[in-house]
Every structure is written in C-alpha cells, then in structure tokens.
C-alpha positions in Angstrom: -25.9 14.1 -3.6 -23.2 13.1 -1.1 -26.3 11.2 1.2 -27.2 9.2 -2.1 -23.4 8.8 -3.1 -22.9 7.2 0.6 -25.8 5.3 0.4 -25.2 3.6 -2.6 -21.6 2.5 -1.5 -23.2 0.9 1.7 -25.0 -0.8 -0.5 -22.3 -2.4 -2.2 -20.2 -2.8 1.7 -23.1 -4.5 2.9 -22.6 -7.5 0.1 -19.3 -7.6 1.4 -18.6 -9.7 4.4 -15.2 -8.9 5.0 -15.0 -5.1 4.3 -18.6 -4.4 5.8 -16.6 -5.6 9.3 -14.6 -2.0 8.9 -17.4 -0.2 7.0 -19.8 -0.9 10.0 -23.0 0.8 11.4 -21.1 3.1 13.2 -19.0 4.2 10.5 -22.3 5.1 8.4 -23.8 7.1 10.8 -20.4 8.9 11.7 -20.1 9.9 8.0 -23.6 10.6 7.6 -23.6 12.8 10.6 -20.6 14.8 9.5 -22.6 15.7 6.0 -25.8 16.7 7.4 -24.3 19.3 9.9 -22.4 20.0 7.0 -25.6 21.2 5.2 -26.5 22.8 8.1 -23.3 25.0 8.0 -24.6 25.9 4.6 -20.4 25.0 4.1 -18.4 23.2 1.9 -18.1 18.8 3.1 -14.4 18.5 3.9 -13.9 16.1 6.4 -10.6 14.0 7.3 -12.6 11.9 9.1 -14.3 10.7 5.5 -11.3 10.1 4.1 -12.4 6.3 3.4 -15.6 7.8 1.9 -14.2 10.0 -0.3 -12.0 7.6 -1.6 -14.7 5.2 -2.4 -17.9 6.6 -3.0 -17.4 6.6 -6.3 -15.4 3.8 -7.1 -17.2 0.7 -6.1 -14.5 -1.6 -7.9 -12.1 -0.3 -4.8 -14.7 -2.2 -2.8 -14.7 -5.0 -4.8 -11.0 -5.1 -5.1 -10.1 -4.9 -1.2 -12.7 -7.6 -0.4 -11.7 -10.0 -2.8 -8.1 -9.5 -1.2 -9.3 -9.5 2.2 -11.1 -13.2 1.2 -8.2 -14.6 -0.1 -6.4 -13.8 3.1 -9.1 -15.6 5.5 -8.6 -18.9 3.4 -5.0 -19.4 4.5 -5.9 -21.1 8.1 -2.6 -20.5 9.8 -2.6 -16.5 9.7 -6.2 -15.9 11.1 -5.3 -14.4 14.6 -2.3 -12.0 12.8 -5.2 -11.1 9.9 -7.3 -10.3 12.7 -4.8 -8.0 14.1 -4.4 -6.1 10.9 -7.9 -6.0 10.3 -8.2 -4.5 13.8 -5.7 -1.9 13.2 -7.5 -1.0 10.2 -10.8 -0.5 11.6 -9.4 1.5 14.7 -8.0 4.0 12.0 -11.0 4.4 9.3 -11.7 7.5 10.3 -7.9 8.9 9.3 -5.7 9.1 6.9 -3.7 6.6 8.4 -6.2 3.8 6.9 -3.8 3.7 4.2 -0.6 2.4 5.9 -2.7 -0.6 7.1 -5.0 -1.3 4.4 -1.8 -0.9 2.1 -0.8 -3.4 3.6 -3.8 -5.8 3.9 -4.1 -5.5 -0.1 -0.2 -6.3 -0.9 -0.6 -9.2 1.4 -4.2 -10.0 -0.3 -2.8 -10.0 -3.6 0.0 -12.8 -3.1 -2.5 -14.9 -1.6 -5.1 -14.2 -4.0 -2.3 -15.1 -6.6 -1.6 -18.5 -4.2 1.9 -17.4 -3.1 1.6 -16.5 -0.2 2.8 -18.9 2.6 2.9 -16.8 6.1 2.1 -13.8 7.5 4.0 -11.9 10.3 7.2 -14.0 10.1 9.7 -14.1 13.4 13.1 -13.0 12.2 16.1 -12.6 14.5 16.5 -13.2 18.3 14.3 -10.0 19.9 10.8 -11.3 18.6 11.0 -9.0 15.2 8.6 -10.1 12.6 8.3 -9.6 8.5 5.3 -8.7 7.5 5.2 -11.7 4.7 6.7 -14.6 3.6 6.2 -15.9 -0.3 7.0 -19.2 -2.1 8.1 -18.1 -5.8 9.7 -21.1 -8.1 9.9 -23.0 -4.8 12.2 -21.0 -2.5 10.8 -18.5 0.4 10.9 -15.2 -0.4 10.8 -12.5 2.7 8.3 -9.3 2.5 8.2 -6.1 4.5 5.2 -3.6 3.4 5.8 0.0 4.5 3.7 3.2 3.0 5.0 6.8 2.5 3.4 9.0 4.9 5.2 11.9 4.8 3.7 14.6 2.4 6.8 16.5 0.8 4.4 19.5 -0.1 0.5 20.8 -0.8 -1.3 19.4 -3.1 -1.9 22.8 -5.5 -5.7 23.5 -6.0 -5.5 26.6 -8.8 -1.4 26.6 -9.7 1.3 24.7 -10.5 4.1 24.2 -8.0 8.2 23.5 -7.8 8.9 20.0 -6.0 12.6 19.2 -5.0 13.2 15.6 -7.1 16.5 15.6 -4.3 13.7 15.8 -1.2 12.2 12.6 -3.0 14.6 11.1 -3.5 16.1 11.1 0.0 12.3 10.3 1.5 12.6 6.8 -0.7 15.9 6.0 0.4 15.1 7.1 4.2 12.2 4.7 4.0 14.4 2.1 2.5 16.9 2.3 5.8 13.8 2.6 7.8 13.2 -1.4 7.5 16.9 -2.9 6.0 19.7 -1.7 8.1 21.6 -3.7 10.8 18.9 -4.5 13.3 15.9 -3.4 11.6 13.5 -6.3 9.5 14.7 -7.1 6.2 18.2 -6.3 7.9 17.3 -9.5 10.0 16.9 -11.8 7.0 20.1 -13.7 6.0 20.9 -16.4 3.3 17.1 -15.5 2.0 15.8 -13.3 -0.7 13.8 -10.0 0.5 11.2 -7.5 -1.2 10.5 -4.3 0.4 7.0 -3.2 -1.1 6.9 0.5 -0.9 3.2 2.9 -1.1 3.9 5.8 -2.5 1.7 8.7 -2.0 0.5 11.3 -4.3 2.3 14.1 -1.7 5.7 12.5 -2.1 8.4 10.4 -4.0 7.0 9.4 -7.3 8.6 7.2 -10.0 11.3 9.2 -11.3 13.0 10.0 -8.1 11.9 6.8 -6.7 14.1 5.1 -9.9 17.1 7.2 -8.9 16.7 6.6 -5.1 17.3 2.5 -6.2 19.9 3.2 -8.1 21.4 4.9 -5.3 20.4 1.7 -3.3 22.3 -0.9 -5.6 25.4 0.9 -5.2 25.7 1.2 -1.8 26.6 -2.2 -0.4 24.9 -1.3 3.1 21.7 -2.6 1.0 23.1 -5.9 0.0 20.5 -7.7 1.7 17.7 -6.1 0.0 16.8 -8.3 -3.3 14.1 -6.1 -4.7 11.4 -3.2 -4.3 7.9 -3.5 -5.3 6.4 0.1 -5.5 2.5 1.0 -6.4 1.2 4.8 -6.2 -1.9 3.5 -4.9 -2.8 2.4 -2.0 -5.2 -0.4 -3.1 -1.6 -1.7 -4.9 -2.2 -2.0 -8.2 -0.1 -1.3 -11.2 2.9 -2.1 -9.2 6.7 -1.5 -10.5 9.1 -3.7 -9.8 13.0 -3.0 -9.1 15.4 -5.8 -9.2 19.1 -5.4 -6.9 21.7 -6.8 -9.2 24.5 -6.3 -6.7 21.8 -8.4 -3.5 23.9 -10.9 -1.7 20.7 -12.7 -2.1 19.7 -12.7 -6.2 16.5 -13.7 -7.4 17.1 -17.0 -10.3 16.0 -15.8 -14.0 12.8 -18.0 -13.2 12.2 -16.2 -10.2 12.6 -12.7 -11.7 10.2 -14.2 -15.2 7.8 -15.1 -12.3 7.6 -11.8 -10.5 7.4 -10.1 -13.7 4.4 -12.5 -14.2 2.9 -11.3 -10.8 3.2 -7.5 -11.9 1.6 -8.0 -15.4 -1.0 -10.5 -13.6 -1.7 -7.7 -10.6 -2.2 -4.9 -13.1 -4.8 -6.7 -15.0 -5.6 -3.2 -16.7 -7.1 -2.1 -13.4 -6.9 1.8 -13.2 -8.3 4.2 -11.0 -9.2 7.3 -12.8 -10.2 9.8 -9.9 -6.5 9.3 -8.4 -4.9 9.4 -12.5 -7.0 12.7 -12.3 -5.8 14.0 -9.4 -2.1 13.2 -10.4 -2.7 14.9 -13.4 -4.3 17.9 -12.4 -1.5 18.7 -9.7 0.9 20.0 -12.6 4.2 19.1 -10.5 7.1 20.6 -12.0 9.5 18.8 -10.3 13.3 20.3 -10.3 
C-alpha cells in the first residue's frame, strides 16, 4: 500500500516542475528504500526521514498548492537568486522535519505573489547586512514581512489518552518567538517609519489559537513591541486559513483600507481550502489545555 501510495504522488511531482526539483530521483528511491526494509523487518513504517511523504501521500492538493506558490514566486525576475536559495535550503532538509520552517516560508511568500503583492524578497534592513524575509505593496505603501515557524514541541502528541497542556507554556513560546525577530537589533526591530507583519507557523505540538490570542494581547500592551504592526498566524505549514492580528497601539498603523485589504487577503487565502488529515489529527489529540 505505502509503495502504491508513493507511487501515485510521484506521479502527480513529476507534472510539477518546480516541486519535482525537491521531490527528485533521489528522494524516491530514499523513501522507497526505507519501506521495503521496512517490510523486511516485518515492522511497523515510521520514518522521520519520510516526513514529506507522509505528509503528502495522500493529499495531492498539498502538491498542487505548494507548486502553484512556488510558480508564482519564479515569475517575479528580481528575486530568482534569493528563491534559489530558499529552494536550496529546502531541498537540503526534505528528509527532516525541519522542511517545514523553509517551505513555511516558501508558501507565505508564494501566496503574496500569487495574490500580486509581493514586491521583494530578502530585504536589507539596518547597517550590519540584516535582511526581512518580504517586502509587500498593500493600498500603495511597503509593508515589511518576517516568516518564522514554531519548532519547539511543548509536549507528545498522545496516541491512546488525553493529556494536560500548560496554556502559560504557550503562551510564553508565542511571545518568545515574537522577541525572537522584533527587539532592538533583531529584523522587524530594524524597520522604522514602515509598517511590519510577523507571520508566525504554528505547530500542532505547541501554541495554538487561544494562547496565541492572549500572547498578542500581551504584545499590544507592552510598548517594547511598538514596531510590530500585525501577526499573521496559520496552523499549517502550507499557510492556509491564516488569522490575522492587528497592533492598535504600533507606532506604525495599518490605514482602514489597508486593514479591509488584508482582511481581503485572509478571506481570499482561505478559499475553503482545508486539510482534513491535519483537522483529524488536531482533533483526535484531546488537549485539555489548563
């Protein structure tokens, strides 16, 4: 089964021109390698170094999704050597769970360009050669972007039993990411006069919308944030159904038509895309969070 299920996603990477640069050869016979000794072992198939496979094999749409993204990026002329850097990165870690950080970011970046907002990729800020990660053109004024992706995993996800998750441990993991890229010296930090978005991944191991929401309001009291405008935060890490979080007390403020426009880009991003084998997981992992 997991032969055929592997075959019939390389099927669909192989249409893809873009994705089927990562999705390579060598990553096929890797995976297929790793499932026939697995058969061999007469064991269980858990492998971390199939993360990417088990993530797609049965969602083909993902493919879809991350090469339309990834096209829309290779349109923009100006950003081809940076794209190739992320895409780099990204192959060089498709056989770990650290994909995620960079394709998170390849599809956040992907989606403002496949919405035609994005001007710039890997933006110098400062004096010491620090770059943003994006720069957007919304109602006519730039718009600075740093992507970032929880990694840390606050606790197991259960298999049989439900389990007690600190909402205080969340909580402090959003707002430690947060500082992460906005204080003095850091990225966003390093924007001035301009309005910034932090997009924030959240995993399924971690922060999830209810401590994230009282981590930001946590943020837009404390005037060491100032410079941060807004947070953009998806619990997936092909970023979609994104939430947005708007800073009323930013030195920066987004205009109402800036902040009607972003909301535009949310409802125009979620498109009713879901993704039911992560909505299962979630549901099945019974968090009783305290």
């Amino acid at each position: 089964m997991l032969v055929l299920q592997l075959n019939e996603m390389m099927g669909v990477v192989r249409e893809c021109p873009y994705i089927s640069g990562v999705l390579d050869n060598e990553w096929y016979n890797e995976i297929l390698s790793e499932i026939l000794s697995a058969r061999i072992k007469s064991s269980g198939f858990e492998s971390l170094r199939a993360c990417m496979f088990f993530q797609l094999k049965k969602n083909h749409e993902r493919i879809h999704r991350i090469e339309r993204r990834l096209s829309s990026l290779h349109v923009i002329p100006d950003i081809q050597n940076e794209l190739q850097v992320k895409i780099d990165n990204l192959k060089n870690n498709r056989f770990s769970l650290t994909y995620r950080n960079y394709l998170f970011e390849l599809m956040v970046l992907g989606a403002f360009a496949e919405k035609g907002i994005l001007v710039s990729i890997e933006v110098p800020v400062g004096t010491n050669e620090s770059t943003i990660d994006g720069l957007i053109q919304l109602d006519g004024r730039e718009i600075y972007i740093e992507v970032t992706y929880t990694t840390q995993e606050l606790f197991e996800v259960p298999k049989d039993e439900a389990i007690f998750v600190s909402i205080e441990e969340e909580r402090k993991q959003v707002i430690r990411k947060i500082e992460k890229k906005m204080l003095e010296g850091r990225q966003l930090g390093l924007v001035d006069g301009k309005p910034t978005i932090l997009v924030l991944g959240l995993n399924f191991n971690g922060a999830d919308d209810y401590s994230t929401g009282l981590a930001w309001d946590d943020i837009m009291s404390d005037m060491k944030f100032s410079n941060l405008s807004g947070m953009i935060t998806s619990k997936y890490w092909d970023f979609i159904s994104p939430k947005i979080y708007i800073n009323a007390n930013a030195n920066c403020q987004f205009t109402h038509n800036e902040n009607s426009k972003l909301k535009e880009l949310n409802e125009i991003i979620i498109q009713n895309e879901t993704n039911q084998d992560e909505e299962d997981l979630h549901n099945l992992m019974s968090l009783y969070r305290q």
